[in-house]
C-alpha positions as protocol buffer text, in pm:
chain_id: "A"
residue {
  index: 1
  type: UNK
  ca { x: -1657 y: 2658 z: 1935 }
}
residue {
  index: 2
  type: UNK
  ca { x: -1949 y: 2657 z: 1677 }
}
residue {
  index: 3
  type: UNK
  ca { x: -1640 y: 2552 z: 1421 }
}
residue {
  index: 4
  type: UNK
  ca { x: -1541 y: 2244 z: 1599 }
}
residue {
  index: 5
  type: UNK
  ca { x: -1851 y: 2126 z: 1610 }
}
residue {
  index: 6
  type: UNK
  ca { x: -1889 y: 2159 z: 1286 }
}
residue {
  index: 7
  type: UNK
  ca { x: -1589 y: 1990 z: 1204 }
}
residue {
  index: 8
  type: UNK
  ca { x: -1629 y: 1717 z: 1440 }
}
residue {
  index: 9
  type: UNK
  ca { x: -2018 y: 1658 z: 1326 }
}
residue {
  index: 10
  type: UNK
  ca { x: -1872 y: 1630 z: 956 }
}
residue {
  index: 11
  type: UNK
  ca { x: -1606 y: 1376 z: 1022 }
}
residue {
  index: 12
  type: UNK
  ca { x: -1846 y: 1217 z: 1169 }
}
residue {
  index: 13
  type: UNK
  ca { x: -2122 y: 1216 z: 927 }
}
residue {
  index: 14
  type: UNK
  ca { x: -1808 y: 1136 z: 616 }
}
residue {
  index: 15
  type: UNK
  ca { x: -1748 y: 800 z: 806 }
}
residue {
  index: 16
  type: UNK
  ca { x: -2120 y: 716 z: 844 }
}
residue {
  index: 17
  type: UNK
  ca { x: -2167 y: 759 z: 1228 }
}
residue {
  index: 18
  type: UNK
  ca { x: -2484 y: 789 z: 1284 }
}
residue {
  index: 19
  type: UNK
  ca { x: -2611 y: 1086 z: 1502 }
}
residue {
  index: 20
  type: UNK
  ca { x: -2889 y: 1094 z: 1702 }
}
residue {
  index: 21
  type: UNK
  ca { x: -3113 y: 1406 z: 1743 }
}
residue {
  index: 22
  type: UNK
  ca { x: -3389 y: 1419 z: 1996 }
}
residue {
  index: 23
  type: UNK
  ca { x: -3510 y: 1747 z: 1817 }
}
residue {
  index: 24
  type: UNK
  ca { x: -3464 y: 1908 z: 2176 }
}
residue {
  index: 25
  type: UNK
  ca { x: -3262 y: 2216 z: 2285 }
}
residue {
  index: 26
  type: UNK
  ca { x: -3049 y: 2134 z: 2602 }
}
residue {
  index: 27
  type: UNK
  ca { x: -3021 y: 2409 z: 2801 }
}
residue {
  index: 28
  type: UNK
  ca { x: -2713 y: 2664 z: 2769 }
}
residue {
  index: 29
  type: UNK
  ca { x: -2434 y: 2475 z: 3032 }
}
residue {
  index: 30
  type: UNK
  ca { x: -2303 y: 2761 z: 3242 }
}
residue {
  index: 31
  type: UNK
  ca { x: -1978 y: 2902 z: 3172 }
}
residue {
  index: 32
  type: UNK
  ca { x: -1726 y: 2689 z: 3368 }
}
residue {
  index: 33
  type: UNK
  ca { x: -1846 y: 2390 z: 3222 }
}
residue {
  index: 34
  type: UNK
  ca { x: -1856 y: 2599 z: 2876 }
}
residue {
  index: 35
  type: UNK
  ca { x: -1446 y: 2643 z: 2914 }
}
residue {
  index: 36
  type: UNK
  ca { x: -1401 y: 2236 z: 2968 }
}
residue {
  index: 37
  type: UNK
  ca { x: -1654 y: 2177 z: 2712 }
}
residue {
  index: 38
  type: UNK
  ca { x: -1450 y: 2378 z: 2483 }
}
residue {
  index: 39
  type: UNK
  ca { x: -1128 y: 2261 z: 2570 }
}
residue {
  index: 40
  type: UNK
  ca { x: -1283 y: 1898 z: 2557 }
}
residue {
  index: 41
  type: UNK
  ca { x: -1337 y: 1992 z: 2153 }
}
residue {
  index: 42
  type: UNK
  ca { x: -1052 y: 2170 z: 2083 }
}
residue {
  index: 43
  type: UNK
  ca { x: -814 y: 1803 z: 2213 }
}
residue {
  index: 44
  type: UNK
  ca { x: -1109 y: 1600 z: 1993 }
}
residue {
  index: 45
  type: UNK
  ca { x: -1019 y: 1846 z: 1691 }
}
residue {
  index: 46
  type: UNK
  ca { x: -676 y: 1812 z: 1731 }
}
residue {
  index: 47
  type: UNK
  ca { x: -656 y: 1407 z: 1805 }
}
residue {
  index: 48
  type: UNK
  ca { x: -910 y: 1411 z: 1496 }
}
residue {
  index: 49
  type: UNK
  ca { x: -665 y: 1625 z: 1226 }
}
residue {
  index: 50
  type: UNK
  ca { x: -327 y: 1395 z: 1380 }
}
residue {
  index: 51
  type: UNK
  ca { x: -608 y: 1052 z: 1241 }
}
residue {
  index: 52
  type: UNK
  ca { x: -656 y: 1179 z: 948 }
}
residue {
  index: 53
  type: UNK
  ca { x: -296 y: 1274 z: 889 }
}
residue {
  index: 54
  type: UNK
  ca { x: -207 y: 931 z: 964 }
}
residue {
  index: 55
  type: UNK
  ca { x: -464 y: 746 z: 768 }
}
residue {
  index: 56
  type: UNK
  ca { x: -373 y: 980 z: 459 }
}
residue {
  index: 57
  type: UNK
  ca { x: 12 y: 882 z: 541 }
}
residue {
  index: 58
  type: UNK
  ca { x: -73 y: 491 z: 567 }
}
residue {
  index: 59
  type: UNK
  ca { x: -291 y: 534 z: 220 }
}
residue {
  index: 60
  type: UNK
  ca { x: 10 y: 678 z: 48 }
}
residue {
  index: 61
  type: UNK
  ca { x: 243 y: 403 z: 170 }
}
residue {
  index: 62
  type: UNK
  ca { x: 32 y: 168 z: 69 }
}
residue {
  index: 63
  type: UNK
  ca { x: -52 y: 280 z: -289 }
}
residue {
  index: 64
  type: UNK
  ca { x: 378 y: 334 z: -294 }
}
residue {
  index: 65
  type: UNK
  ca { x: 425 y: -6 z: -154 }
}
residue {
  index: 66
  type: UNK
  ca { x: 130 y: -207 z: -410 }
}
residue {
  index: 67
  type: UNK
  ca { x: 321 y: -14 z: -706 }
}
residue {
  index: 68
  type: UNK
  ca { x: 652 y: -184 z: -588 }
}
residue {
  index: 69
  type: UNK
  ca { x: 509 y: -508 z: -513 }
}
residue {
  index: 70
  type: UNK
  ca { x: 411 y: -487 z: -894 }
}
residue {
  index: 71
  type: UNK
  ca { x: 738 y: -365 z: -1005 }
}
residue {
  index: 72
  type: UNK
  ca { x: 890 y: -692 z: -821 }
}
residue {
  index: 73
  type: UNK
  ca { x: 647 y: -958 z: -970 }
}
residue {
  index: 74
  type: UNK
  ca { x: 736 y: -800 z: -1331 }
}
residue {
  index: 75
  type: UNK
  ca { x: 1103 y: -835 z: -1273 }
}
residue {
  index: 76
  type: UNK
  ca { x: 1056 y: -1147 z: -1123 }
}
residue {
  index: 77
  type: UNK
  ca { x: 910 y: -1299 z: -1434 }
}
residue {
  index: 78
  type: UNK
  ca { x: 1136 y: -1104 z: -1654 }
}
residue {
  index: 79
  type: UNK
  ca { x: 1408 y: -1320 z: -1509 }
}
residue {
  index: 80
  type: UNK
  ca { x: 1236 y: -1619 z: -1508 }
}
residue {
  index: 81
  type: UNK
  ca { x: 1167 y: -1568 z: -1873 }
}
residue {
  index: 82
  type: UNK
  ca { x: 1548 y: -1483 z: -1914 }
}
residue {
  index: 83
  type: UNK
  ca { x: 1652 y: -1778 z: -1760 }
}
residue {
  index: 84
  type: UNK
  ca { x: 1455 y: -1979 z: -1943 }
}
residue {
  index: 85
  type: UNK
  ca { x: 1566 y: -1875 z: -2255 }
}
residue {
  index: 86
  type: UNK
  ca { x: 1922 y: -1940 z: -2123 }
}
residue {
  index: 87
  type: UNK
  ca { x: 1869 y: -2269 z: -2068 }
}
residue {
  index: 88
  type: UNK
  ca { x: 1714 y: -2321 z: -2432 }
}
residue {
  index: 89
  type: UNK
  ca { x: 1954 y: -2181 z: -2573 }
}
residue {
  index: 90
  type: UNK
  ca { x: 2234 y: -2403 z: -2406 }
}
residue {
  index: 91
  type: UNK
  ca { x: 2007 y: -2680 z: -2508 }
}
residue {
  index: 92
  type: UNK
  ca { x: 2035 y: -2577 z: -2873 }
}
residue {
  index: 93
  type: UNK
  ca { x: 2450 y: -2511 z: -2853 }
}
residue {
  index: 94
  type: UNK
  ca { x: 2469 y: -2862 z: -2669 }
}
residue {
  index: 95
  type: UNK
  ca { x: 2241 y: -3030 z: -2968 }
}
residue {
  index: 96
  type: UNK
  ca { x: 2506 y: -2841 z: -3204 }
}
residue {
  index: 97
  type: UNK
  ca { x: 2766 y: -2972 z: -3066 }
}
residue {
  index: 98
  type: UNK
  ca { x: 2704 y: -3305 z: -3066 }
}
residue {
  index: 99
  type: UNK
  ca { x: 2580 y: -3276 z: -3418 }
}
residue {
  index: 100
  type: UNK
  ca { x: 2913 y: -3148 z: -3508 }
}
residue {
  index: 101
  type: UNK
  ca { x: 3091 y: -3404 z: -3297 }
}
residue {
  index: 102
  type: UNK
  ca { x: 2957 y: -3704 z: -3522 }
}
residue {
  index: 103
  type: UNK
  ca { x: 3129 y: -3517 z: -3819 }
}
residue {
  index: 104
  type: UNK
  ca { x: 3426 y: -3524 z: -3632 }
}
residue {
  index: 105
  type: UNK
  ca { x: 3479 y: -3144 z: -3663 }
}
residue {
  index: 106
  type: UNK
  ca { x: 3432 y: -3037 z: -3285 }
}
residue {
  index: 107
  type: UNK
  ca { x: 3575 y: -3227 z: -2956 }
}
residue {
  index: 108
  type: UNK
  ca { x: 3312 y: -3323 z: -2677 }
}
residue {
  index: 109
  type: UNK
  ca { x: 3399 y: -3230 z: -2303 }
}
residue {
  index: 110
  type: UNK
  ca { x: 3260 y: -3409 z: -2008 }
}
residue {
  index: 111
  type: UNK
  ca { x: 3105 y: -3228 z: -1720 }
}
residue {
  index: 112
  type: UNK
  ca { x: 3012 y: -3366 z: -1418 }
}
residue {
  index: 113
  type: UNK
  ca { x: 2734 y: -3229 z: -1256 }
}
């Protein structure tokens, strides 16, 4: 029993719960209430370990999930960029075609848009 407390007053004191101590010694409960009080720690223990298993789960996800948001936004503007340069570059085939078109050396098309 000594170890759940233990466990239970650190938890407590790592999230910054504060405890209050009357600097008194309650009296020894008798033994039946000794069994509930146990069993009362030992569910607290166990409801405390399945927390922390989830908030260490949830941190992991998250960290996982920030990376790929990052990933995304980098690809995003990856393609952005790569689009962009597309469209310069049609830019500068179109200019070179018409500049070849007043020479008389390429034919025009029309496009409808």
């Amino acid at each position: 029993m000594e170890r759940k407390l233990r466990y239970l007053e650190k938890e407590i004191r790592k999230d910054g719960i504060p405890i209050l101590d009357t600097g008194d010694n309650p009296e020894a409960p008798n033994p039946r209430e000794m069994v509930d009080l146990e069993a009362t720690l030992e569910k607290l223990e166990n409801e405390l370990r399945e927390v922390n298993a989830y908030a260490e789960s949830l941190k992991k996800n998250f960290l996982e999930l920030t990376e790929l948001k990052h990933i995304l936004r980098k690809t995003q503007t990856f393609f952005e960029e790569a689009l962009h340069d597309q469209h310069m570059t049609e830019e500068a085939v179109g200019l070179m075609t018409e500049e070849a078109g007043h020479d008389g050396l390429a034919v025009r098309q029309l496009a409808f848009d």
